[in-house]
Predicted model as a PDB file, atoms N, CA, C, CB and O in Angstrom, pLDDT in the B-factor column:
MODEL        1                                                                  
ATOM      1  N   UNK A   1     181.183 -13.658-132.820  1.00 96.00           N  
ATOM      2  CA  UNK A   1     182.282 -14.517-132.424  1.00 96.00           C  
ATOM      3  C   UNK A   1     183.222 -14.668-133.601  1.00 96.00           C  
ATOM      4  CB  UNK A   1     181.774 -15.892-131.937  1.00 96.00           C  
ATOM      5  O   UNK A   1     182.680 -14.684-134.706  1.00 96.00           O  
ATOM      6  N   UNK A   2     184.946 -14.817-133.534  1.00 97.00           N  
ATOM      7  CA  UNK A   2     185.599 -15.157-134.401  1.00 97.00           C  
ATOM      8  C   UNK A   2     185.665 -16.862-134.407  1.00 97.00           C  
ATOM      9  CB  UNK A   2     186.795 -14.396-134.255  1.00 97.00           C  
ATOM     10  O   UNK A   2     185.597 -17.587-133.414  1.00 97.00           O  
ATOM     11  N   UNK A   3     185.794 -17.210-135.598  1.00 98.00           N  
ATOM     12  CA  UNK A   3     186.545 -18.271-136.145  1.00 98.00           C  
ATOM     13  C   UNK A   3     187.141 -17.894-137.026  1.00 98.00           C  
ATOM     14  CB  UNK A   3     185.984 -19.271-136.514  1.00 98.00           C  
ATOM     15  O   UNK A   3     187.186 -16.763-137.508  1.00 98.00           O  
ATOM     16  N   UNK A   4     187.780 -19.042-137.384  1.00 98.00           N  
ATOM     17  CA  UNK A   4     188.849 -19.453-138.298  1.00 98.00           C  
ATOM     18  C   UNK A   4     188.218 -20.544-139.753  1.00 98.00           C  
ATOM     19  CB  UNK A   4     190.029 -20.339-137.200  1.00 98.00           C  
ATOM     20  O   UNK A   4     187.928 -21.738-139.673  1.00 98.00           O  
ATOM     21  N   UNK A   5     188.177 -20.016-140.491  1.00 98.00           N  
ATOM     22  CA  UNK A   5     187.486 -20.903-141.725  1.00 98.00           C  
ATOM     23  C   UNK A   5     188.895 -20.200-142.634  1.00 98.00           C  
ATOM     24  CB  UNK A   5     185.356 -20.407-142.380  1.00 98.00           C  
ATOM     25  O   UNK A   5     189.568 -19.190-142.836  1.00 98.00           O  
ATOM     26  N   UNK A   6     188.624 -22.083-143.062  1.00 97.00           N  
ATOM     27  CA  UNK A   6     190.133 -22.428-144.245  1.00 97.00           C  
ATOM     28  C   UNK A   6     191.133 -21.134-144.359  1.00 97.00           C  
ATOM     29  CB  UNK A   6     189.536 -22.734-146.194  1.00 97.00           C  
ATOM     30  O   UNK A   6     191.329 -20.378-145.310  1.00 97.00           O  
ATOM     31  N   UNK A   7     191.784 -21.160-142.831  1.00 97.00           N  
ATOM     32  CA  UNK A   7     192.952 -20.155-143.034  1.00 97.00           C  
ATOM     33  C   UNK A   7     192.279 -18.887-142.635  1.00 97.00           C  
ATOM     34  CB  UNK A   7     193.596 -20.078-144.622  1.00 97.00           C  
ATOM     35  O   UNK A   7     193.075 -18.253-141.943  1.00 97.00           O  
ATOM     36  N   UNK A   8     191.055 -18.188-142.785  1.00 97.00           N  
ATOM     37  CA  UNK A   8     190.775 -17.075-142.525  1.00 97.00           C  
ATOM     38  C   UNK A   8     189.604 -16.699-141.856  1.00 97.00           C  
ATOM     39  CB  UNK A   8     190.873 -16.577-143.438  1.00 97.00           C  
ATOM     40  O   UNK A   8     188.544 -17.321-141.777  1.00 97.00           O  
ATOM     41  N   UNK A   9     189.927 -15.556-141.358  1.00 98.00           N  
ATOM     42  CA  UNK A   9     189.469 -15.415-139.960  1.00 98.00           C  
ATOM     43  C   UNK A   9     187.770 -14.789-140.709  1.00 98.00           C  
ATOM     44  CB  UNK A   9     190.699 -14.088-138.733  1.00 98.00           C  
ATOM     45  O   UNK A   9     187.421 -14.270-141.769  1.00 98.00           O  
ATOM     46  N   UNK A  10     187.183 -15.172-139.583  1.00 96.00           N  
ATOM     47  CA  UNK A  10     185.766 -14.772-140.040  1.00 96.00           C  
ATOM     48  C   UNK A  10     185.059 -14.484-139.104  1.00 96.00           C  
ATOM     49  CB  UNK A  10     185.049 -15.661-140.732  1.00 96.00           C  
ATOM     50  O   UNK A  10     185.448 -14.839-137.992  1.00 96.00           O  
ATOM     51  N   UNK A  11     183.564 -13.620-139.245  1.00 97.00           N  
ATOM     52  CA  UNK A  11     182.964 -12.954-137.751  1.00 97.00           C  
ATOM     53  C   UNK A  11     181.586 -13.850-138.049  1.00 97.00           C  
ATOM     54  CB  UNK A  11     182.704 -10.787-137.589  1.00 97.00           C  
ATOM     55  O   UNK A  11     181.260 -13.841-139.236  1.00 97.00           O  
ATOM     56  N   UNK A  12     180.836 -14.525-137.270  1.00 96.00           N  
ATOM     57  CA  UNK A  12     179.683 -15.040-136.867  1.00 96.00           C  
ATOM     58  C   UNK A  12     179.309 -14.800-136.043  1.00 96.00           C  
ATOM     59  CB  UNK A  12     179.534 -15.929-136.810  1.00 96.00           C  
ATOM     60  O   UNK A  12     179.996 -14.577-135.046  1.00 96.00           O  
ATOM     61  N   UNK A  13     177.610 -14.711-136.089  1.00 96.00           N  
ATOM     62  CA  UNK A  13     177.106 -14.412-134.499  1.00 96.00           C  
ATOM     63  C   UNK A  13     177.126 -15.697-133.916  1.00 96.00           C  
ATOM     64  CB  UNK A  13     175.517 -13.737-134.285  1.00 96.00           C  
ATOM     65  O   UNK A  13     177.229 -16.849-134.336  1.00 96.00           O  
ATOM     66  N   UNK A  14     176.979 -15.076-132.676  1.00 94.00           N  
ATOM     67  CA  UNK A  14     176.547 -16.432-131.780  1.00 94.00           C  
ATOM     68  C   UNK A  14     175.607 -17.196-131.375  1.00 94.00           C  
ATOM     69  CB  UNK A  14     176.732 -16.399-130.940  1.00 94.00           C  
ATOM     70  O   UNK A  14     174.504 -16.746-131.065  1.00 94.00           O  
ATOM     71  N   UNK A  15     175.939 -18.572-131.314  1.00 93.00           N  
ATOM     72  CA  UNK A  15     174.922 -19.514-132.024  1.00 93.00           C  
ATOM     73  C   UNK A  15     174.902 -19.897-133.389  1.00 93.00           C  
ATOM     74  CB  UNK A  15     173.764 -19.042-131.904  1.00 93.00           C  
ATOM     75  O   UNK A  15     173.836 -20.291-133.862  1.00 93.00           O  
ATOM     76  N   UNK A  16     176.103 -19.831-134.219  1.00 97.00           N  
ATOM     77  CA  UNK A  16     176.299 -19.843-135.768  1.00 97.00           C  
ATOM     78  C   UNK A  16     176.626 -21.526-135.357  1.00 97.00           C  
ATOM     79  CB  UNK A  16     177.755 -18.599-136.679  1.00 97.00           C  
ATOM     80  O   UNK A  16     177.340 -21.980-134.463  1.00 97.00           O  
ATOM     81  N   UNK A  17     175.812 -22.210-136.377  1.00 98.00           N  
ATOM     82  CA  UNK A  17     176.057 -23.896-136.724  1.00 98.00           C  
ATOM     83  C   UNK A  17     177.080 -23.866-138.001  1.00 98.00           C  
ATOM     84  CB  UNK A  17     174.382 -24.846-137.240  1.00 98.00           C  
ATOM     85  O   UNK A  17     177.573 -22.949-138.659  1.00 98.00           O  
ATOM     86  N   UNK A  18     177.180 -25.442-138.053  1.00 97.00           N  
ATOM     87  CA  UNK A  18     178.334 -25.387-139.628  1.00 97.00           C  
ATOM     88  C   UNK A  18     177.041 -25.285-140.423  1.00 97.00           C  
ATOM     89  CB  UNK A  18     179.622 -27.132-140.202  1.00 97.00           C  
ATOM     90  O   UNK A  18     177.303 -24.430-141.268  1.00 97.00           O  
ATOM     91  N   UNK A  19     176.068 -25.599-140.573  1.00 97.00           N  
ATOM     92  CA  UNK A  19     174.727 -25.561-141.520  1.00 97.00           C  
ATOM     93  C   UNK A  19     174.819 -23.824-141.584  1.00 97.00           C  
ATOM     94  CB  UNK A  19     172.959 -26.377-140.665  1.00 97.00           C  
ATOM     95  O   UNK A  19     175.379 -23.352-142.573  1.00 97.00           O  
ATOM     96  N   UNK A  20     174.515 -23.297-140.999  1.00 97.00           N  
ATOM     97  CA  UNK A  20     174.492 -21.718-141.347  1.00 97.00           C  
ATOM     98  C   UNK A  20     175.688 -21.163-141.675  1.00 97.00           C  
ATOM     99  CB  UNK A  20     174.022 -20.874-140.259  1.00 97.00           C  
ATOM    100  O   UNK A  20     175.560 -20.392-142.627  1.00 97.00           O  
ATOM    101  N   UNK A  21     176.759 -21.244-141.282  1.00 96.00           N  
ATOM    102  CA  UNK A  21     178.180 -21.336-141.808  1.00 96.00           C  
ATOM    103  C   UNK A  21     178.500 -21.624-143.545  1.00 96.00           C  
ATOM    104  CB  UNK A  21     178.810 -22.574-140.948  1.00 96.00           C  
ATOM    105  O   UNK A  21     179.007 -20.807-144.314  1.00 96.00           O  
ATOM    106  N   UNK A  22     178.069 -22.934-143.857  1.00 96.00           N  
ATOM    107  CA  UNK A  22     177.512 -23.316-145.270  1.00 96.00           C  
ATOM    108  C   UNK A  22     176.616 -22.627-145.684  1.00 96.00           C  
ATOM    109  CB  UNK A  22     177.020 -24.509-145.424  1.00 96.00           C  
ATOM    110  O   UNK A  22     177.023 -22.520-146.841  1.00 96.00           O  
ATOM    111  N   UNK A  23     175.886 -22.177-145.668  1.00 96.00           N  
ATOM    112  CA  UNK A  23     174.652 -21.518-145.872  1.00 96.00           C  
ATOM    113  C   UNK A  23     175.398 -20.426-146.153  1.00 96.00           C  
ATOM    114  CB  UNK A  23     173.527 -21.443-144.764  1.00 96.00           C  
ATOM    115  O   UNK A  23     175.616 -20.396-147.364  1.00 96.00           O  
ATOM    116  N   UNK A  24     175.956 -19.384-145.497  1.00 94.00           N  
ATOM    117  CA  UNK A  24     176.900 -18.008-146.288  1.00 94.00           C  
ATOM    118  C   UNK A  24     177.993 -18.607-146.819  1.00 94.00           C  
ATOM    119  CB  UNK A  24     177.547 -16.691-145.244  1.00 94.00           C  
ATOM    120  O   UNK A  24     178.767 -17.920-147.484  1.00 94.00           O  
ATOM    121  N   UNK A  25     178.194 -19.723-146.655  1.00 94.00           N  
ATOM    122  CA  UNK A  25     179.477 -19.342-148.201  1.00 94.00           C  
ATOM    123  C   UNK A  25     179.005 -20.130-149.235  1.00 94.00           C  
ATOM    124  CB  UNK A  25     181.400 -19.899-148.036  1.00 94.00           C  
ATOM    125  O   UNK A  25     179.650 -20.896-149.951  1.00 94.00           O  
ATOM    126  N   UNK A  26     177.316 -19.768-149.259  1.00 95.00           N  
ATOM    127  CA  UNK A  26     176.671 -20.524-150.302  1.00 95.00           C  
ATOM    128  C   UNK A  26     177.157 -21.863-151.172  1.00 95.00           C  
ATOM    129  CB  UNK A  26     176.473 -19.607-151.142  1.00 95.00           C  
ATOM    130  O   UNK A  26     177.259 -22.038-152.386  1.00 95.00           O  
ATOM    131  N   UNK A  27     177.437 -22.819-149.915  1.00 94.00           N  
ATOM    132  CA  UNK A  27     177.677 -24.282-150.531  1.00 94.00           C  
ATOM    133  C   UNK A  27     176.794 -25.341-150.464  1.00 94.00           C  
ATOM    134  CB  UNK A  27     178.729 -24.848-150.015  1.00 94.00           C  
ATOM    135  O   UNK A  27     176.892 -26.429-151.031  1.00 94.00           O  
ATOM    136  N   UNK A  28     175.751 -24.864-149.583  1.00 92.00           N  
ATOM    137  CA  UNK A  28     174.290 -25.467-149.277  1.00 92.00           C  
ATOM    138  C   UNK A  28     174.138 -27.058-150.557  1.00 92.00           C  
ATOM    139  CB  UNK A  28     172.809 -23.832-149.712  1.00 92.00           C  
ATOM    140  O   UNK A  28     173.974 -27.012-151.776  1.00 92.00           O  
ATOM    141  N   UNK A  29     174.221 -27.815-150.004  1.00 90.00           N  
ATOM    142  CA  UNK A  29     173.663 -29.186-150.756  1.00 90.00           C  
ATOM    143  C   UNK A  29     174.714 -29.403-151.746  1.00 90.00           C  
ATOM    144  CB  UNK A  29     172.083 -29.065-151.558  1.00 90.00           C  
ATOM    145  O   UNK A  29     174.430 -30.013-152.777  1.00 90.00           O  
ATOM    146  N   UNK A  30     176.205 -28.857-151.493  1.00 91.00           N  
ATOM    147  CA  UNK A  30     177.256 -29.472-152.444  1.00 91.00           C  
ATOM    148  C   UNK A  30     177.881 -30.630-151.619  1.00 91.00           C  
ATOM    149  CB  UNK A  30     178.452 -28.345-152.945  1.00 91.00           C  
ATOM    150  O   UNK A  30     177.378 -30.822-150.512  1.00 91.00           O  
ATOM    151  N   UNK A  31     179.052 -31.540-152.061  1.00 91.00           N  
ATOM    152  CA  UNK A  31     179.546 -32.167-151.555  1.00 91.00           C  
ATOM    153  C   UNK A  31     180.348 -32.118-150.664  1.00 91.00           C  
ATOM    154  CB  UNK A  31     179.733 -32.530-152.056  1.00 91.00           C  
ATOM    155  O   UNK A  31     181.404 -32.462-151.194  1.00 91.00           O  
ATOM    156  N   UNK A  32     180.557 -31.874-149.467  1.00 93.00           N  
ATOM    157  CA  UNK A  32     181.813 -31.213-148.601  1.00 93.00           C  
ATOM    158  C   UNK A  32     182.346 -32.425-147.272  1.00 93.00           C  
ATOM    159  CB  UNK A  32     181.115 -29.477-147.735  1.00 93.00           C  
ATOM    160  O   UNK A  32     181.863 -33.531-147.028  1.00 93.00           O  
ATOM    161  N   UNK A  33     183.187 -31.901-146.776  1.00 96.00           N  
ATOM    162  CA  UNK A  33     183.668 -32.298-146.132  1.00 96.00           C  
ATOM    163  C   UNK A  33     184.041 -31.020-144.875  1.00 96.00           C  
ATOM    164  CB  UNK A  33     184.510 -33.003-146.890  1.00 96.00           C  
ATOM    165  O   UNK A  33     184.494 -29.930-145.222  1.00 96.00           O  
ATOM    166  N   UNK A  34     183.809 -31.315-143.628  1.00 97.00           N  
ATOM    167  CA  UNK A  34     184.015 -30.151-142.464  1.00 97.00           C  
ATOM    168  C   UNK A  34     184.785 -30.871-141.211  1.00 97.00           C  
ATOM    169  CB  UNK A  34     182.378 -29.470-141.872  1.00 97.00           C  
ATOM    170  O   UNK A  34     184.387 -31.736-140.431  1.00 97.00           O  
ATOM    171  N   UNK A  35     185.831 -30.300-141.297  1.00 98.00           N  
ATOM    172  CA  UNK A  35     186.836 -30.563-140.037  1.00 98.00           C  
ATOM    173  C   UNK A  35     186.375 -29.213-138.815  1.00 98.00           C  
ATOM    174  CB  UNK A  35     188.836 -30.388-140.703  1.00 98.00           C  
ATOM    175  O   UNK A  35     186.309 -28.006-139.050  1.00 98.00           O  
ATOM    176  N   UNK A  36     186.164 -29.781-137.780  1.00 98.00           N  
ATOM    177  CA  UNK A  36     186.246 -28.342-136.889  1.00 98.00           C  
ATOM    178  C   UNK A  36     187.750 -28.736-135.552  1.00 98.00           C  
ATOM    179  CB  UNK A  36     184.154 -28.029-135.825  1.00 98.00           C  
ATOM    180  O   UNK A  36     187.795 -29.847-135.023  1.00 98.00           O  
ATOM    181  N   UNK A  37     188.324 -28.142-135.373  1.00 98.00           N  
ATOM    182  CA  UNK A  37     189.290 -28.205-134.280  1.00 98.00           C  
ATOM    183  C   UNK A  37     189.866 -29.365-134.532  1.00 98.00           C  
ATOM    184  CB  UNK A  37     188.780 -28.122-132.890  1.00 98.00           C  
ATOM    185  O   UNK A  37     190.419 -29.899-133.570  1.00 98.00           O  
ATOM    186  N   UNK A  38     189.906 -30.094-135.898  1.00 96.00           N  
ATOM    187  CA  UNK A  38     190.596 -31.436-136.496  1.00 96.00           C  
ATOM    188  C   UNK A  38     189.897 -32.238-136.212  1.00 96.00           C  
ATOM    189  CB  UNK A  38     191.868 -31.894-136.121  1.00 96.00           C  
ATOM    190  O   UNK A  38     190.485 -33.293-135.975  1.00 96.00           O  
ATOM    191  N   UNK A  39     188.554 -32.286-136.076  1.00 97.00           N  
ATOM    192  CA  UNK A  39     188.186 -33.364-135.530  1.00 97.00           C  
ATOM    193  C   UNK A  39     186.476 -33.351-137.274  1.00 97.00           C  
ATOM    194  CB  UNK A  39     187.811 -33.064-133.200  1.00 97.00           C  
ATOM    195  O   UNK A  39     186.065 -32.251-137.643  1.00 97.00           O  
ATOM    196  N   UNK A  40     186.092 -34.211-137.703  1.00 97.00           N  
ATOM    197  CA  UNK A  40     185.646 -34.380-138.585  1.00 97.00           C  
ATOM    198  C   UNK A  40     184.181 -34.423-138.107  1.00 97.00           C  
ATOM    199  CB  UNK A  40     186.253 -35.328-139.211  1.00 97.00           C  
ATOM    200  O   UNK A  40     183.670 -35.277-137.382  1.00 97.00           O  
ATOM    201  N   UNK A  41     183.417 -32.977-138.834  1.00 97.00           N  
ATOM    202  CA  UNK A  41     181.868 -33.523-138.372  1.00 97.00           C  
ATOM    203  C   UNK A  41     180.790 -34.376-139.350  1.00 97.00           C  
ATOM    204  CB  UNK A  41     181.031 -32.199-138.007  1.00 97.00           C  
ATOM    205  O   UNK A  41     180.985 -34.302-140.564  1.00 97.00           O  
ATOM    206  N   UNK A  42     179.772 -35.103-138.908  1.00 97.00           N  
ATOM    207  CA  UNK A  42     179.506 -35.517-140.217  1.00 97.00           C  
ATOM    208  C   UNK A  42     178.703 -34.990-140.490  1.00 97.00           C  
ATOM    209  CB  UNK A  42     179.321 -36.607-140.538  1.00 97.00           C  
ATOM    210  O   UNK A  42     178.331 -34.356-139.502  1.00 97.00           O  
ATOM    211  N   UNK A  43     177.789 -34.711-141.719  1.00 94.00           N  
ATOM    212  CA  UNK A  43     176.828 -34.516-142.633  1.00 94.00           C  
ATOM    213  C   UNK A  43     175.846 -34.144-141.409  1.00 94.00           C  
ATOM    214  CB  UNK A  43     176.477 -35.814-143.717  1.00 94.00           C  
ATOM    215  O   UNK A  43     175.557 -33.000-141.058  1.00 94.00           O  
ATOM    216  N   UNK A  44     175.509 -35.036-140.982  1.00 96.00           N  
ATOM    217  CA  UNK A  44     174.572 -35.348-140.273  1.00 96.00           C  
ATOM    218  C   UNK A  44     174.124 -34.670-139.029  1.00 96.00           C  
ATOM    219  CB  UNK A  44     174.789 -36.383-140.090  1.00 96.00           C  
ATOM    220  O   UNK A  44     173.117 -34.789-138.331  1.00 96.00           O  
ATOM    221  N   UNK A  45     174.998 -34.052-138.981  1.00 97.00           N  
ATOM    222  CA  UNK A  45     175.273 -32.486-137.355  1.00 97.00           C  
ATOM    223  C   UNK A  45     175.702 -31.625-137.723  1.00 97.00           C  
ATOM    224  CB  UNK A  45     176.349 -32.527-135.978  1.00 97.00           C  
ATOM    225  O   UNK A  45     176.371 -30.938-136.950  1.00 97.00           O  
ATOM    226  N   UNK A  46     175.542 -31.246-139.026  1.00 96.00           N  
ATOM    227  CA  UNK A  46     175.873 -30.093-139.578  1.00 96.00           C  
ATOM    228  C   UNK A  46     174.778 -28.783-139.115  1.00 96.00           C  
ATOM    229  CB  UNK A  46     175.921 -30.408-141.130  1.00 96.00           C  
ATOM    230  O   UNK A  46     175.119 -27.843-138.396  1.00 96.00           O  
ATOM    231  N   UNK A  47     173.994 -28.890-139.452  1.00 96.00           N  
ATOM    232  CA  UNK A  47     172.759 -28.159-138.960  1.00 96.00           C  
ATOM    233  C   UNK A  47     172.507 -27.906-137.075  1.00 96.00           C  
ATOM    234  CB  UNK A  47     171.462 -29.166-139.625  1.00 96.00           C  
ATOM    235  O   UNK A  47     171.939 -26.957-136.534  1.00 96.00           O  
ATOM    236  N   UNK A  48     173.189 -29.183-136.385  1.00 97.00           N  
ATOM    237  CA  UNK A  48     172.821 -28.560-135.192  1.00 97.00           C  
ATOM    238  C   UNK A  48     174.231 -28.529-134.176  1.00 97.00           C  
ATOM    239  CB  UNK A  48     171.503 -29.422-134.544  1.00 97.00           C  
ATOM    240  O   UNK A  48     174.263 -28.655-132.952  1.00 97.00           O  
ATOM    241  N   UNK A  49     175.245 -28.338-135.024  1.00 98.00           N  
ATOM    242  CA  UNK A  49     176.499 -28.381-134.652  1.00 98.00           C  
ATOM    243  C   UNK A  49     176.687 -27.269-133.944  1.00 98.00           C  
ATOM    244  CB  UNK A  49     177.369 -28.530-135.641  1.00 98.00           C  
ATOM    245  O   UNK A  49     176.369 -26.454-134.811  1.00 98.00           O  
ATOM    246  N   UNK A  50     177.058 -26.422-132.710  1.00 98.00           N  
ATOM    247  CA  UNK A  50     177.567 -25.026-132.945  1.00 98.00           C  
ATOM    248  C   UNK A  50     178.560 -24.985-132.444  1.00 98.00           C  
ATOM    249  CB  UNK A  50     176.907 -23.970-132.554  1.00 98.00           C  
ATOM    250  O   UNK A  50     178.972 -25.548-131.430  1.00 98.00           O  
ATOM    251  N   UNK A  51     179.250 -23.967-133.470  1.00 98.00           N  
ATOM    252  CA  UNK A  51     180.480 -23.478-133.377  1.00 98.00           C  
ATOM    253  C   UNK A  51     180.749 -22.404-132.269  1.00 98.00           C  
ATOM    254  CB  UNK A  51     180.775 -23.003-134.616  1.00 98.00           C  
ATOM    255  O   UNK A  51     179.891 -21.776-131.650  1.00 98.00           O  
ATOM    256  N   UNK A  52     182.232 -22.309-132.130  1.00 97.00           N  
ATOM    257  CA  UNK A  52     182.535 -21.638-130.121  1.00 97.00           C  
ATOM    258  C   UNK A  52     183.517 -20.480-130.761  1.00 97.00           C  
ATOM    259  CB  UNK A  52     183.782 -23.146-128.456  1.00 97.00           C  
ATOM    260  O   UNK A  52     184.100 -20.803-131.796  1.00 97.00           O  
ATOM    261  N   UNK A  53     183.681 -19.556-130.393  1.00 98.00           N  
ATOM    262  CA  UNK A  53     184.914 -18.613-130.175  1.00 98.00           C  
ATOM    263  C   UNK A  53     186.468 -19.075-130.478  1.00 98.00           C  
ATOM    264  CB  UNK A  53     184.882 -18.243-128.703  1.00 98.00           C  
ATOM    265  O   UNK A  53     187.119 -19.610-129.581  1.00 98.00           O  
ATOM    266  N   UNK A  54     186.866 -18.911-131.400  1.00 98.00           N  
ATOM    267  CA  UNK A  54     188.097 -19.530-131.747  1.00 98.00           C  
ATOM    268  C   UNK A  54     187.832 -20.502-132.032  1.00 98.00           C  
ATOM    269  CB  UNK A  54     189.032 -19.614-130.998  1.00 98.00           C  
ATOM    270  O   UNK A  54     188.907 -21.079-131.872  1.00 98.00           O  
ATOM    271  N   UNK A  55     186.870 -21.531-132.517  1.00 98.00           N  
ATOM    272  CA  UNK A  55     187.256 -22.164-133.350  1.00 98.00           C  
ATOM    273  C   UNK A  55     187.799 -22.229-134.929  1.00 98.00           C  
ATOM    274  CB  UNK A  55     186.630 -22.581-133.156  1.00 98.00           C  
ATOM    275  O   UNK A  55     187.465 -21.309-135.675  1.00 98.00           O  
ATOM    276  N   UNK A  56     188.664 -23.348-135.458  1.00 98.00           N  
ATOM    277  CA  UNK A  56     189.161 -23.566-136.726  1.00 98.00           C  
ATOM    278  C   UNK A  56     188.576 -24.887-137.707  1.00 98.00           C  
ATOM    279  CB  UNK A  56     190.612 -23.691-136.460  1.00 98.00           C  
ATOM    280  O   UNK A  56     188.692 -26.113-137.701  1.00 98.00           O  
ATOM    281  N   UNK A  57     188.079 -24.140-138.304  1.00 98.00           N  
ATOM    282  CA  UNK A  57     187.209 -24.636-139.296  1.00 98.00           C  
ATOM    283  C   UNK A  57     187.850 -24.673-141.092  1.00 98.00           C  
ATOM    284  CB  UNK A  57     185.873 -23.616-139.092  1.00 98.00           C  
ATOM    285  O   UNK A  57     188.129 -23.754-141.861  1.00 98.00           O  
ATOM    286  N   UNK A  58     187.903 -26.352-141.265  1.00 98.00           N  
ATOM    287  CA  UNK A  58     188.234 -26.620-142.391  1.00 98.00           C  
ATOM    288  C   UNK A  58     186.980 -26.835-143.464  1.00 98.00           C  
ATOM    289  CB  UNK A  58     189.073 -27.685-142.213  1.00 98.00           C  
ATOM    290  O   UNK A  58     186.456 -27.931-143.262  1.00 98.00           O  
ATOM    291  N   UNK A  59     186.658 -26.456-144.021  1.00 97.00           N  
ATOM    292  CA  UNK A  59     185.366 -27.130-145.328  1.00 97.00           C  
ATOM    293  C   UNK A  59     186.441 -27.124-146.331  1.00 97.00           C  
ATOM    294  CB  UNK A  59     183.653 -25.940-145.947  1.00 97.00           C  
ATOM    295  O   UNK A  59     187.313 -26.322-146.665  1.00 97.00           O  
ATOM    296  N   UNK A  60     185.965 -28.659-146.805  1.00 94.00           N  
ATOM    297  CA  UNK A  60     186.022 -29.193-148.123  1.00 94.00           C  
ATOM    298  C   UNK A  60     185.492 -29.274-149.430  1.00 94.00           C  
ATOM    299  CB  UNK A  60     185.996 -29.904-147.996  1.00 94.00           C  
ATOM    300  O   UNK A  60     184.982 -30.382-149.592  1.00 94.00           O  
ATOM    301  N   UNK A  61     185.400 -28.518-150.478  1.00 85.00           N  
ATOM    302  CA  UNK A  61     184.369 -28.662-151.780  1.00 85.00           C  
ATOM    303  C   UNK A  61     184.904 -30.380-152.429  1.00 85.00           C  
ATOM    304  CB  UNK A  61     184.745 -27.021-153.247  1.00 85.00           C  
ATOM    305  O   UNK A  61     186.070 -30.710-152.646  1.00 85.00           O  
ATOM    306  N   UNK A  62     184.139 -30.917-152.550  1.00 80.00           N  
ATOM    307  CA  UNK A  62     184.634 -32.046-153.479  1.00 80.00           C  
ATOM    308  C   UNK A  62     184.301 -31.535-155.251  1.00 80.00           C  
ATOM    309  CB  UNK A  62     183.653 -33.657-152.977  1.00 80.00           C  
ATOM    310  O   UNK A  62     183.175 -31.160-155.578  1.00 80.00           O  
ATOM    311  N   UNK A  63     185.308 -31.594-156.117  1.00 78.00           N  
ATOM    312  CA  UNK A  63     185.271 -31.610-157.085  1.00 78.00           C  
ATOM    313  C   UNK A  63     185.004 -32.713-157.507  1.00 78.00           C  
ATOM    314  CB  UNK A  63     186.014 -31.164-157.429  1.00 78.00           C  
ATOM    315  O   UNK A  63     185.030 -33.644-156.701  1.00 78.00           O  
ATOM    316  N   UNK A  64     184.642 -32.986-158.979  1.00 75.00           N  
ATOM    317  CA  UNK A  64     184.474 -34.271-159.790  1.00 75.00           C  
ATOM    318  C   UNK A  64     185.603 -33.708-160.934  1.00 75.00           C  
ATOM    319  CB  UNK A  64     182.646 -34.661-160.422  1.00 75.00           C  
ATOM    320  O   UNK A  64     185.999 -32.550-161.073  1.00 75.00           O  
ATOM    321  N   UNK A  65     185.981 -34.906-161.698  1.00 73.00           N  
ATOM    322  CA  UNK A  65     186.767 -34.344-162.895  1.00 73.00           C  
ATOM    323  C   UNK A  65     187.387 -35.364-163.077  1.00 73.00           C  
ATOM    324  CB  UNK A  65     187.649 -33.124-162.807  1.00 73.00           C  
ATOM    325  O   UNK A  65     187.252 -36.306-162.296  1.00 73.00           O  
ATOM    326  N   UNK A  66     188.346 -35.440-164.311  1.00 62.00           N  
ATOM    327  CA  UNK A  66     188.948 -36.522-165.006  1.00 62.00           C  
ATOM    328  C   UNK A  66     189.663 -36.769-165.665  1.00 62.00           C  
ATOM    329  CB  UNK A  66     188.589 -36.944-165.409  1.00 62.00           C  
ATOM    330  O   UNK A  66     189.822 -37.945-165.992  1.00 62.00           O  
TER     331      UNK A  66                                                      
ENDMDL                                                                          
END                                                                             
């Protein structure tokens, strides 16, 4: 299936969650933030979230700094 992650287009199989999604763009246990179709998922349904055909997918890295 295509989506859309931050601007670019990307191929997942189907049945791809935002947890496995994270998981290849090796951000696993950083701080993020995930918009899907503008709508904000939390932490917490990341793992059993799944993503559809055309969806657009924002992830967030949170930096620290000062």
């Amino acid at each position: 299936m295509q989506v859309e992650v931050n601007g670019d287009a990307m191929e997942l199989p189907a049945g791809a969650t935002i947890g496995s999604l994270i998981d290849q763009m090796a951000l696993a246990g950083k701080r993020l933030a995930v918009e899907v179709n503008e709508d904000i998922v939390p932490r917490s349904q990341h793992q059993s979230f799944a993503l559809s055909d055309g969806d657009r997918v924002e992830v967030v890295h949170a930096i620290g700094g000062g």
